[in-house]
C-alpha positions as CSV (number, residue, x, y, z in Angstrom):
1,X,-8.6,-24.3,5.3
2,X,-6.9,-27.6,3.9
3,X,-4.3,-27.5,6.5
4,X,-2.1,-25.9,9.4
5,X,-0.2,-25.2,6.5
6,X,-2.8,-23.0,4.6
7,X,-4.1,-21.6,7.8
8,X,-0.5,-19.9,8.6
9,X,-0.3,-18.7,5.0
10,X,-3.4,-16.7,4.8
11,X,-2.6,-14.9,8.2
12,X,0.9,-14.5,7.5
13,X,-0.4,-12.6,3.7
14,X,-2.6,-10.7,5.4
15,X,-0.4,-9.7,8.0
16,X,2.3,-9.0,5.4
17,X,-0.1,-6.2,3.8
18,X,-1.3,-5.2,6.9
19,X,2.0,-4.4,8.3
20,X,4.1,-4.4,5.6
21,X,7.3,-5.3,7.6
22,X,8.9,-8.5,9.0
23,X,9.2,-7.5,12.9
24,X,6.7,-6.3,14.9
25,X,6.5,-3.9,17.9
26,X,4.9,-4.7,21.1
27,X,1.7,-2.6,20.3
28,X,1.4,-4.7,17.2
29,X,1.5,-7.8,18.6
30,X,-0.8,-7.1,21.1
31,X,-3.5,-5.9,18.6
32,X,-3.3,-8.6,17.2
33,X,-3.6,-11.0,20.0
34,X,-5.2,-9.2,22.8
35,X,-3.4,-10.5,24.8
36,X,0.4,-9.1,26.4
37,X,2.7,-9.8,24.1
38,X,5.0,-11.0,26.9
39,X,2.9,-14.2,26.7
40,X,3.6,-14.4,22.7
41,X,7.2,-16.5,22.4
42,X,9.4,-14.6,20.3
43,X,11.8,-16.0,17.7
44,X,13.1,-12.9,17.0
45,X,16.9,-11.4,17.4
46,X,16.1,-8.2,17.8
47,X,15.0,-6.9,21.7
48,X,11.4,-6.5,22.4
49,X,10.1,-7.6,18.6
50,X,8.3,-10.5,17.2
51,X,8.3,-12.1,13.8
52,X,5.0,-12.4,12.0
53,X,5.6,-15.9,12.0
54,X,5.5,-15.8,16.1
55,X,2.0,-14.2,15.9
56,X,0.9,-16.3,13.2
57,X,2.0,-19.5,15.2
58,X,0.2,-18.0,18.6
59,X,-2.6,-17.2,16.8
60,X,-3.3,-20.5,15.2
61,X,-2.2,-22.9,17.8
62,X,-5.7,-23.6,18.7
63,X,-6.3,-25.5,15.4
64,X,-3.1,-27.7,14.7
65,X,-4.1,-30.9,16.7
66,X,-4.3,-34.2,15.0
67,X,-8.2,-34.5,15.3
68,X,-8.7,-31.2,13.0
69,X,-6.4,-32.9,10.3
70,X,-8.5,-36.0,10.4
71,X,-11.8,-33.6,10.1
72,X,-13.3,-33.2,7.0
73,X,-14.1,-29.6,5.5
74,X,-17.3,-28.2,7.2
75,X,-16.3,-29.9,10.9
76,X,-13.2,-28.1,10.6
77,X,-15.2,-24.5,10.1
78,X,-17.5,-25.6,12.3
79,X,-14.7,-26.3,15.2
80,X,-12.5,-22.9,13.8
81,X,-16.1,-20.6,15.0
82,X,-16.8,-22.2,17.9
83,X,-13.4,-21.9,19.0
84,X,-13.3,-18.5,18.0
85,X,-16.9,-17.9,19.4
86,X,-15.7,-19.3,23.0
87,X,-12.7,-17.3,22.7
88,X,-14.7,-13.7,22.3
89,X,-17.3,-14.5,24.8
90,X,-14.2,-15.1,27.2
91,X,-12.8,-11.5,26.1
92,X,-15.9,-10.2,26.1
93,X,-17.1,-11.4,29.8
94,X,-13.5,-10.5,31.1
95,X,-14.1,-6.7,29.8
96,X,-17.4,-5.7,30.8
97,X,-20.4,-8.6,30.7
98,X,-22.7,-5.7,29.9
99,X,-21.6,-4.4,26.8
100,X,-20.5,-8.0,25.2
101,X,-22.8,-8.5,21.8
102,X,-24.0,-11.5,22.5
103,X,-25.0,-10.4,26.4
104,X,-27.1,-7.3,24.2
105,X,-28.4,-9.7,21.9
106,X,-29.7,-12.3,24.3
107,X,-31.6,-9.4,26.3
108,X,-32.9,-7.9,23.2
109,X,-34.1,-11.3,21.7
110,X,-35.5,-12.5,25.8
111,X,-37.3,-8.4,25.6
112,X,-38.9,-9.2,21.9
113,X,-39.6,-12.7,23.5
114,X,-41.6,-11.5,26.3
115,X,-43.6,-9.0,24.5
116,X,-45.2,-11.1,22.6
């Protein structure tokens, strides 16, 4: 995780095998995402498609400011998870607080805490 450069590379390979095509539907794009692919700009000139390369862009925006580039190695996996981390509770909470892994794990670690 060198650069933005190497971060869209890896995602666009493993998209490639994944998928193996160039265009992708608006099923796949919102598997990917999680989030409506009406929000995901589109580069595409087919109707109702997305490159991989739109997906890949969406996916990494998060990590292409300056300040990352200016990071050194282990800040920069240490920002990429907890941006990641922040971004799952968020999907998590919006679903169903309950279930979330991290809302189980808390109240199974605070039950184990209590007993003893």
């Amino acid at each position: 995780m060198n650069s933005k450069s190497s971060l869209d590379r890896e995602l666009t390979i493993y998209l490639e095998k994944k998928y193996s095509k160039v265009f992708l539907s608006p099923e796949e794009v919102e598997r990917e995402t999680l989030v409506n692919p009406n929000i995901v700009p589109s580069t595409s000139d087919k109707h109702n498609t997305w490159l991989l390369r739109d997906v890949v862009e969406f996916l990494n925006r998060p990590f292409y400011p300056k300040e990352i580039r200016q990071m050194g190695r282990r800040e920069k996996k240490a920002y990429v998870i907890r941006a990641t981390t922040e971004t799952l509770r968020g999907f998590w909470n919006k679903t169903n607080p309950s279930e979330s892994p991290i809302v189980m794990e808390e109240a199974s670690l605070n039950t184990a805490q209590e007993a003893a």
